[in-house]
N, C-alpha and C positions, 0 to 999 in steps of 0.2 A: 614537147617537153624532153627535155635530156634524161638519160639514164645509163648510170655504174653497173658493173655487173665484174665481181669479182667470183670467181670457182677456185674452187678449193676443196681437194682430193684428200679424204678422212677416215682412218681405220679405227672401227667404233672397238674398242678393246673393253668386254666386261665381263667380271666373273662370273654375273646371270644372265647372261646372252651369249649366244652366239656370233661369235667376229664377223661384222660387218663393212663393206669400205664402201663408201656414197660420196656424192659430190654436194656441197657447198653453196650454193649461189647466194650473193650478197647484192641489194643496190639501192640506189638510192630516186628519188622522182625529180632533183631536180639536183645542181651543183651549186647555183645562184640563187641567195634569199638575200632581203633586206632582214633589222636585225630583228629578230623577236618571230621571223614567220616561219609554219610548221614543215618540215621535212619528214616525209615517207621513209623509214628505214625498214626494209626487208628482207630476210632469211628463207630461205626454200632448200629442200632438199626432199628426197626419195630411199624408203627402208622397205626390206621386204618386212620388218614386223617393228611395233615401236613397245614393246614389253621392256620396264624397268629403264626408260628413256629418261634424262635429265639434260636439257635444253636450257640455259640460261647465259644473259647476257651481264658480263663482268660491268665494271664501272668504267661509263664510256671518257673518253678524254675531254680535259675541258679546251676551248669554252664553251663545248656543247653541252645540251644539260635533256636531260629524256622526262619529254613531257606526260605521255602515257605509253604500258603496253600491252598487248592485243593477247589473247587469246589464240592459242594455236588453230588453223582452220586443216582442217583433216580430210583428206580425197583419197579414196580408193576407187584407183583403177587399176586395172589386167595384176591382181594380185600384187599391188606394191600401195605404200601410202605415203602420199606425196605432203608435206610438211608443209607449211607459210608461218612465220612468224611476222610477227611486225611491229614497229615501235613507233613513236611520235618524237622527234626531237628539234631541238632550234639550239640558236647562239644568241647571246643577246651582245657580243661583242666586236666589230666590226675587223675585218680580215680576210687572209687564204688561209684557213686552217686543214691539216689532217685529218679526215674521220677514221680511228682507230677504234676499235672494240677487239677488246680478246674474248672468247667463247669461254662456257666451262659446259664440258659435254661429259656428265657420267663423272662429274668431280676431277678431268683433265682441261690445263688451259690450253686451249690453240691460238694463237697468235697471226696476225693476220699479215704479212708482211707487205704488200702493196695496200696501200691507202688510196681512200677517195679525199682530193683535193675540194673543202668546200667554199666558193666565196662568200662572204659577209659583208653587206654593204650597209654602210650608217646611212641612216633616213635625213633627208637634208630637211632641216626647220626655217624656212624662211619667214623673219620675223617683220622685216621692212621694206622691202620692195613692193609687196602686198600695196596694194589701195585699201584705206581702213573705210569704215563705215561704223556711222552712227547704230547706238542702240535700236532698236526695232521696236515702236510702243506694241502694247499689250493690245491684241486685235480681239472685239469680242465676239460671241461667237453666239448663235443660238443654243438657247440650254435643250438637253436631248428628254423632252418630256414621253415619251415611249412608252406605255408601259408604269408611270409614276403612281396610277391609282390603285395597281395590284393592291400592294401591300394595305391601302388605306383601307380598304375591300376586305381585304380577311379578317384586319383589325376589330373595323366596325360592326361584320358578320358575329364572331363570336364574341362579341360585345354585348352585339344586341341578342344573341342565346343564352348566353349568363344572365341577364335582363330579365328575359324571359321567363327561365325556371325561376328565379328569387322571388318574382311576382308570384308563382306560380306553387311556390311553398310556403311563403306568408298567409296568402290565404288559404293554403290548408290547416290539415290538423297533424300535417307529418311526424311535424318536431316535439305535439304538444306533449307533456307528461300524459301519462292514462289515465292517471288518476282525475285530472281536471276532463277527461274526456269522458269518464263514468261517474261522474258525480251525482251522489244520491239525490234519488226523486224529493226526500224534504227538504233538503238543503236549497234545490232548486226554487221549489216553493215560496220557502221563506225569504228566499232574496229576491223573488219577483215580488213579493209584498212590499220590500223595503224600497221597491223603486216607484211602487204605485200610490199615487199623490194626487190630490185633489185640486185642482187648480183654482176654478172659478166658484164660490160658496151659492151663489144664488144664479149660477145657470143648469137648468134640467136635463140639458144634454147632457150637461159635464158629470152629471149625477147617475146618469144609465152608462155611460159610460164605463165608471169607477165602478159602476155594481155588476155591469157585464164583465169587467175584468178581474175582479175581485172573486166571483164564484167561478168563473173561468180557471183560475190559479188551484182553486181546491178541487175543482172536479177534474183536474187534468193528475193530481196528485192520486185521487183514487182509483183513480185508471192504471195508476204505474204501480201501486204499491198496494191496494187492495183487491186489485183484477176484478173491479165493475166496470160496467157500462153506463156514467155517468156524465157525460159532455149530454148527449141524447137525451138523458132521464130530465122527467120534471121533479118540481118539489118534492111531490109526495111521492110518487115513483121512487126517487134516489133514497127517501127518507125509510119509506119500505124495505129495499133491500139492502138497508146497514142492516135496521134492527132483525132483516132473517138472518145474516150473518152472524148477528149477536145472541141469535137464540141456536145457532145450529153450532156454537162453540166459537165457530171463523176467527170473530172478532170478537174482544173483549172491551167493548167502546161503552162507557159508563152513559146512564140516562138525563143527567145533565149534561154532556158533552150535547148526546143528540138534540136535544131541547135548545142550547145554544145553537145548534147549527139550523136547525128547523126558523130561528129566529131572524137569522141573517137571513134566509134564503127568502123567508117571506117579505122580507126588508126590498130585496133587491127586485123578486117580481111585483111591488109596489111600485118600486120605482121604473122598470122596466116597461110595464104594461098598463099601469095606471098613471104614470108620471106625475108621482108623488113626490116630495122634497121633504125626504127626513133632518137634514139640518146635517150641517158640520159635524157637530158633536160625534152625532150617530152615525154618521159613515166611517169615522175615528175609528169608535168605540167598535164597530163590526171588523172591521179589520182587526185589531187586537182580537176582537174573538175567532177570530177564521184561525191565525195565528196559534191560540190556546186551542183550536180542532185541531188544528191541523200535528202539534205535537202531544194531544192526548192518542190521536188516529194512530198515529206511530206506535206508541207504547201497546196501543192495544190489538196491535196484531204480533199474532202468536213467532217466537225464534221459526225461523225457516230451518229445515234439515238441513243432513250433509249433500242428502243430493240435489236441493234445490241449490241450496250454496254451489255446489260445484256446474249445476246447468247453468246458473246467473255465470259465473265466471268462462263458464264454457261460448255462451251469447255473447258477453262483452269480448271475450277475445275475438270470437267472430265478427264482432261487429268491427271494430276496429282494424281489423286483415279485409273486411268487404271496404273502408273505407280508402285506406293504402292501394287497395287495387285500384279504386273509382279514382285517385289522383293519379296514379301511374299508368293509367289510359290519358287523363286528361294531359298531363305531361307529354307522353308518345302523340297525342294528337298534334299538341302547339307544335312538338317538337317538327312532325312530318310535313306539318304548315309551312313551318319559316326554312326547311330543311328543302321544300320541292320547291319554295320561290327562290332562291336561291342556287338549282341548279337551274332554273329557267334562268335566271339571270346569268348564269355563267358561260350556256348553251348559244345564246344570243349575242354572247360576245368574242367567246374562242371556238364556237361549234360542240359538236358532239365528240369528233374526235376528241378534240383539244381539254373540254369538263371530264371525258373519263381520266385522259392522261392523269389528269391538275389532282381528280378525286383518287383517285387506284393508284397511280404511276404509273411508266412504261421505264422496260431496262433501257430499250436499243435511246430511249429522250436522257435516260439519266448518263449513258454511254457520252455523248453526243455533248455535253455539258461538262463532262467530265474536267476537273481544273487543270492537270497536268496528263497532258498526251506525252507517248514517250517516243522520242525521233533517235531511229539505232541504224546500224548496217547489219547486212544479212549475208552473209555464205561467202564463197573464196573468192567470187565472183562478185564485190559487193555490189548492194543497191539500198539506197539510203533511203526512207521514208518515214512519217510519223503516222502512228497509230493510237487509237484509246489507250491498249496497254501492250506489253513486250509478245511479240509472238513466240514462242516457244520450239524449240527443235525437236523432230517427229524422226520416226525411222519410214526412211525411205531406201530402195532399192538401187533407185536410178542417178539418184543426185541428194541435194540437202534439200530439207526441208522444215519451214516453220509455220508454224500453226495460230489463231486465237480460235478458240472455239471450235464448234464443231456444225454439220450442217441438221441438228438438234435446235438451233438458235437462231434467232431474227437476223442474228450477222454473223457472217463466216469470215477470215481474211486469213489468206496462206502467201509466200513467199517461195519460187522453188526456185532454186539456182543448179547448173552444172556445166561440164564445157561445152562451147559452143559446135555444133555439125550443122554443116550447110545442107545436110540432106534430109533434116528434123522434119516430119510434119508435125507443125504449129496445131494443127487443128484436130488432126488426130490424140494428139495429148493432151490437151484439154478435155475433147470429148470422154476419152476413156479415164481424164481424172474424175470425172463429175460420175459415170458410170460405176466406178468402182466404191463411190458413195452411194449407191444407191440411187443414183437419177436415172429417170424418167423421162420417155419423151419430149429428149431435148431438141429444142430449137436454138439456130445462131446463125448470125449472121457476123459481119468482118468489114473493118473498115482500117483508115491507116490513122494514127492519134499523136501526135507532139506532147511532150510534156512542158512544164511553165520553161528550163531552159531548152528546147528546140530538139532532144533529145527523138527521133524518129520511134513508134515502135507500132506493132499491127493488134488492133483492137477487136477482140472477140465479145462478143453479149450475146442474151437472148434470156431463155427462159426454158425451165423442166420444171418435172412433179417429182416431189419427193415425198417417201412416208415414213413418219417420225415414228417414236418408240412408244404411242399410244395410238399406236397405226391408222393415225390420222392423214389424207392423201394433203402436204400444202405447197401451192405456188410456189415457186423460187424464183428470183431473176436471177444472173449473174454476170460478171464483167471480167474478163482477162486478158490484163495488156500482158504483151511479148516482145521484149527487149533482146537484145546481142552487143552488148557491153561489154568492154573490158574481158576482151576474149571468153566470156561467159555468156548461155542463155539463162535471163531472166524472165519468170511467169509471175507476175502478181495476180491473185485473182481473189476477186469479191461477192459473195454470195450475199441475199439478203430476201427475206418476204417481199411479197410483190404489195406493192401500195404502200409500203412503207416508210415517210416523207422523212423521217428521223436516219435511218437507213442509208437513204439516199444522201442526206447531209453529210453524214460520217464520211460516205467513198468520196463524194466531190473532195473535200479537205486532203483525205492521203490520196487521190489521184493528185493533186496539185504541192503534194509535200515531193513527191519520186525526184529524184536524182542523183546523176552518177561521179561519184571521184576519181578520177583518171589516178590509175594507179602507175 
């Protein structure tokens, strides 16, 4: 590759500095582009100090036009700091042109008086000598079914859990009002009467039936609302202790009420144990009267206090909080049912690793995934690679250095550039980078490694212990290629948890991004 190199002798004149005189250097990476392709323009120069420095490039002459520019790259050595400017520029116009830039250094223009001569050459189109060819039919291809029933999977999963619980609170009493879930002992009563119906007039059974359920209905109402024991009691048993009731104040239940009920009762143990057939009429007519018990019983039990009223309310709230518990176990049950077939199904198809990933996440999987990697150059000495995200510039003593991360995390990646010495031990600074993190009982071994274009450089790996900040002792591996580019050494190196397959995916991709621009 051809290279300019104009010097140019500069006395920095400023009222907040110190007068300075440094040299210049100007050049270019190539003299010959076709039109439109990028040229290297670069500045260098050497200051004992750069305080209150104004570095800028005036408007270059056409037809060149400045594509991007760089960022000053900064080197201190043996007390001086050694400047790089650099610009991107092209022509889109075909020729020998001039490259002219005048300076403005400190708000003074310098003027450049030898120029780089650059050639421009128009890109030939040849439209007809070609051999044409027909269109190319549409080749089809197989579809990439991979992976297509994930989504169907998660779809159907929490399909079938919304399913689930909606089944699973209809049949409860979640939603119901309270009031329909405490509904009074008579009310209950009287509406299981209105459902009880005599079907067949002259069958027996159907007759003990009606009359087992009939005095059923009233003796379950005594139980709730007079506090006897009457499911159990017989006739005259039950009948017994209304009337002590009635003489000890309890109940104020009139002596035709009990006469009517004494009536029905004898009705039904006819029919029950004699199977007797009182007739239509009279199974009617008993029912009305259970009916006319059942709301004379009511009236004649006496107002309950305050404190019974507030224990009743205190019960039914309990009871209703015991019920909401009883469905929110059964709930948590379905739920842990359809919840653990489901990781078994997930375990069985991407492993354990792979369900905890999918259920928990992992960063270094979502690193790994990540949409846009960002591909930049590093240090004076560049070296160009992509990574998840930008590495960051660190203070360093010996050279530049850039960072993601820290060795706190599943993935380390640093970059360190500085000039190149033939008499560097490669492996000593490595080991005492990793050392000065805190590693452990390092192991490594060295081999020689090419990058994707043929770039030579010496490959370092192995593995230490390191202890994190919940001084925990964990695994490391790590990998650092050593380059000598562009009159610079370059260290990439990759730290990462050991077994880490996510990890390992990340370094393969920017080992395979590395490459250098001949500057």
């Amino acid at each position: 590759m051809v290279r300019f190199k104009i010097v140019l002798i500069f006395l920095l004149l400023s009222t907040k500095a110190i007068s300075q005189s440094f040299v210049i250097e100007s050049k270019v990476d190539t003299d010959s582009i076709k039109v439109g392709e990028e040229i290297k323009y670069e500045f260098s120069f050497s200051l004992d100090s750069i305080e209150n420095l104004n570095f800028k490039l005036q408007k270059i002459n056409l037809p060149f036009e400045i594509l991007e520019e760089y960022d000053f790259d900064t080197i201190l050595a043996n007390n001086k700091y050694r400047l790089i400017k650099k610009y991107s520029i092209t022509s889109f116009e075909p020729g020998s042109f001039p490259l002219i830039a005048p300076l403005n250094i400190n708000n003074q223009i310098l003027r450049i008086n030898d120029s780089i001569i650059v050639n421009v050459s128009s890109v030939k189109v040849d439209t007809v000598s070609k051999k044409f060819f027909d269109i190319k039919n549409i080749i089809e291809v197989e579809k990439n079914t991979e992976g297509w029933w994930k989504k169907y999977f998660i779809v159907i999963s929490i399909g079938l859990m919304v399913f689930l619980l909606i089944i699973i609170f209809r049949q409860s009493n979640w939603f119901k009002d309270s009031k329909e879930e405490i509904t009074p002992p008579l009310e209950q009563a009287i509406k299981a009467l209105k459902l009880l119906e005599l079907t067949e007039k002259d069958n027996k059974q159907d007759y003990k039936l009606y009359y087992s359920k009939l005095t059923e209905i009233v003796k379950s109402y005594y139980e709730k609302e007079v506090k006897i024991d009457a499911i159990e009691s017989t006739t005259n048993e039950l009948l017994n202790k209304l009337e002590l009731l009635r003489d000890s104040g309890k109940l104020d239940i009139g002596k035709e009420t009990l006469n009517n009920f004494k009536s029905v009762l004898n009705n039904a143990d006819l029919v029950k144990f004699a199977k007797s057939n009182p007739g239509f009429d009279t199974a009617v007519q008993d029912k009305k009267l259970m009916k006319s018990i059942l709301i004379d019983t009511k009236k004649a039990i006496p107002e309950p206090t305050e404190e019974e009223l507030l224990n009743s309310e205190i019960y039914q709230l309990k009871l209703k909080e015991e019920n909401r518990q009883k469905l929110l176990k059964k709930g948590l049950k379905w739920f842990g049912v359809f919840f653990g077939i489901s990781v078994i199904c997930l375990i069985s198809i991407f492993g354990l690793q792979g369900t905890k990933d999918f259920i928990i996440g992992n960063d270094t999987k979502d690193l790994l995934n990540k949409q846009s990697w960002i591909e930049s150059s590093y240090g004076a000495y560049p070296i160009n690679l992509v990574t998840p995200d930008v590495l960051k510039r660190s203070k360093s003593d010996t050279g530049q250095l850039f960072e993601f991360q820290n060795l706190n995390y599943p993935v380390y990646i640093s970059v360190f550039t500085k000039p190149f010495s033939e008499d560097e031990d490669y492996q000593a600074l490595i080991l005492n980078n990793l050392k000065s993190k805190k590693g452990s009982n390092i192991l490594t071994q060295v081999e020689e490694f090419l990058t994707e274009e043929g770039v030579k450089s010496l490959k370092f790996f192995g593995s230490f212990d390191y202890e994190n900040n919940e001084q925990e002792n964990v695994k490391k591996e790590y990998v650092s290629l050593v380059f000598s580019e562009n009159g610079g050494l370059q260290v990439v190196t990759f730290v990462m948890d050991r077994n880490n397959k996510y990890a390992s995916s990340i370094y393969e991709r920017i080992e395979k991004s590395i490459e250098f621009k001949k500057l």
